[in-house]
TITOR-513363 format. One record per residue (C-alpha): residue in three letters; y, x, z. Coordinates in nm, 4 decimals. Layout:
residues N
+------+----------+----------+----------+
! rest !       py !       px !       pz !
+------+----------+----------+----------+
!  ALA !        Y !        X !        Z !
...
+------+----------+----------+----------+
This chain:
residues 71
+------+----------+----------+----------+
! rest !       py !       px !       pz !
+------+----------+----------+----------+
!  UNK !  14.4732 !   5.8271 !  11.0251 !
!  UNK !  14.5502 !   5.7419 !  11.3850 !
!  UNK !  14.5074 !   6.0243 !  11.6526 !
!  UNK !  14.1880 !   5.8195 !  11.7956 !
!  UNK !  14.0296 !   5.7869 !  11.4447 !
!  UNK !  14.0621 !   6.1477 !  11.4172 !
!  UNK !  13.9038 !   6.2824 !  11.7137 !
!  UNK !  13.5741 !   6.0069 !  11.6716 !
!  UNK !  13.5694 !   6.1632 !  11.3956 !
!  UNK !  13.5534 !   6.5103 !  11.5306 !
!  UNK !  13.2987 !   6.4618 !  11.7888 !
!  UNK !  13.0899 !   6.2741 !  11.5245 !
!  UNK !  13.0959 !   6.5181 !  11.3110 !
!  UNK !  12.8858 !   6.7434 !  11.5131 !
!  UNK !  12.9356 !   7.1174 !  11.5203 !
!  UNK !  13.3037 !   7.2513 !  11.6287 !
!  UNK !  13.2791 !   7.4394 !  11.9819 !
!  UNK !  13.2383 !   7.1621 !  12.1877 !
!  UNK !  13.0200 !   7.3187 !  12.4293 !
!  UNK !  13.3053 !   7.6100 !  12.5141 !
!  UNK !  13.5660 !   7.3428 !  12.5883 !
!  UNK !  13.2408 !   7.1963 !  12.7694 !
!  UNK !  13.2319 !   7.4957 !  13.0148 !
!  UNK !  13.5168 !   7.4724 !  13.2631 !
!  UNK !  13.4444 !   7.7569 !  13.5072 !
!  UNK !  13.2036 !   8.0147 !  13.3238 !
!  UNK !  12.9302 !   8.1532 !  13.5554 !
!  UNK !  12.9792 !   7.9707 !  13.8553 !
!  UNK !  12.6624 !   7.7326 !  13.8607 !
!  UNK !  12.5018 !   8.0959 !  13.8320 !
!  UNK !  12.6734 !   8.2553 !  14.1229 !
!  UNK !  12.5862 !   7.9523 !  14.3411 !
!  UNK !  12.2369 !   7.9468 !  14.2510 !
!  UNK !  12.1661 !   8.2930 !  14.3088 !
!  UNK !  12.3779 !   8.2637 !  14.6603 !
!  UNK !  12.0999 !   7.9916 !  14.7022 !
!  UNK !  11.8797 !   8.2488 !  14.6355 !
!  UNK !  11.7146 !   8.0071 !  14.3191 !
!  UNK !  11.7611 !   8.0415 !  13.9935 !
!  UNK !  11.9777 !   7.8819 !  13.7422 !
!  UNK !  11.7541 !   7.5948 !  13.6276 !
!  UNK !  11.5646 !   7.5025 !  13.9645 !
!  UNK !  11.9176 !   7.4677 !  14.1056 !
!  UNK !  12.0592 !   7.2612 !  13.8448 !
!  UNK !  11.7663 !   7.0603 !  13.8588 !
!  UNK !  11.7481 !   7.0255 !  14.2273 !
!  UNK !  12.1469 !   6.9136 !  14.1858 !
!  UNK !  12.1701 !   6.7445 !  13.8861 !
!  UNK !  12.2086 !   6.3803 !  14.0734 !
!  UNK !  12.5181 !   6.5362 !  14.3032 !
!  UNK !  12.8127 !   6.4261 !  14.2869 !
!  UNK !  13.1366 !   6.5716 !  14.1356 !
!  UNK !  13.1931 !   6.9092 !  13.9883 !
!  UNK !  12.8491 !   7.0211 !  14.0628 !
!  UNK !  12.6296 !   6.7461 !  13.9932 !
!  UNK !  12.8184 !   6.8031 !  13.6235 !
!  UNK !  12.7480 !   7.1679 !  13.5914 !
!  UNK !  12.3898 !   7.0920 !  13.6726 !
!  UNK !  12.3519 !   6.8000 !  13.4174 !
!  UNK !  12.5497 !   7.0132 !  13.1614 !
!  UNK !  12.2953 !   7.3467 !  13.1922 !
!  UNK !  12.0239 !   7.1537 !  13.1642 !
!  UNK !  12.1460 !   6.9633 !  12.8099 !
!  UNK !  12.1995 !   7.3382 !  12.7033 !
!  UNK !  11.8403 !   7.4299 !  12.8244 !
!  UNK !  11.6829 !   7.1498 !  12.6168 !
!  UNK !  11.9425 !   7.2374 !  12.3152 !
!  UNK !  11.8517 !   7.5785 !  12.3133 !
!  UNK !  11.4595 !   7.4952 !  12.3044 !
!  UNK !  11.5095 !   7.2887 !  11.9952 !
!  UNK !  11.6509 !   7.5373 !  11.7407 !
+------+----------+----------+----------+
């Protein structure tokens, strides 16, 4: 099986850890929002068109909001 093959097949798999190799810097969406004096969700949501690293860590917390309400 080529290397390619393999990892669709990975990620299509579902499960694995995905979401900790997700997570680059643990914590610091949470450290800006409360030096914003917000909390975690209205700042990702007030960010989540930016740009770059945070506009990512915005869109990312709130897939994991909307995951976590589904189980």
């Amino acid at each position: 099986m080529a290397k390619a093959a393999k990892a669709r097949k990975a990620k299509s798999s579902g499960g694995g850890k995905w979401i900790q190799g997700a997570i680059k810097r643990p914590g610091a969406l949470t450290e800006k929002a409360k030096a914003a004096g917000m909390t975690v969700q209205a700042y990702a949501r007030a960010h989540r068109k930016s740009p770059g690293r945070l506009g990512k860590q915005s869109r990312l917390a709130i897939t994991l909001k909307r995951i976590g309400r589904r189980k």
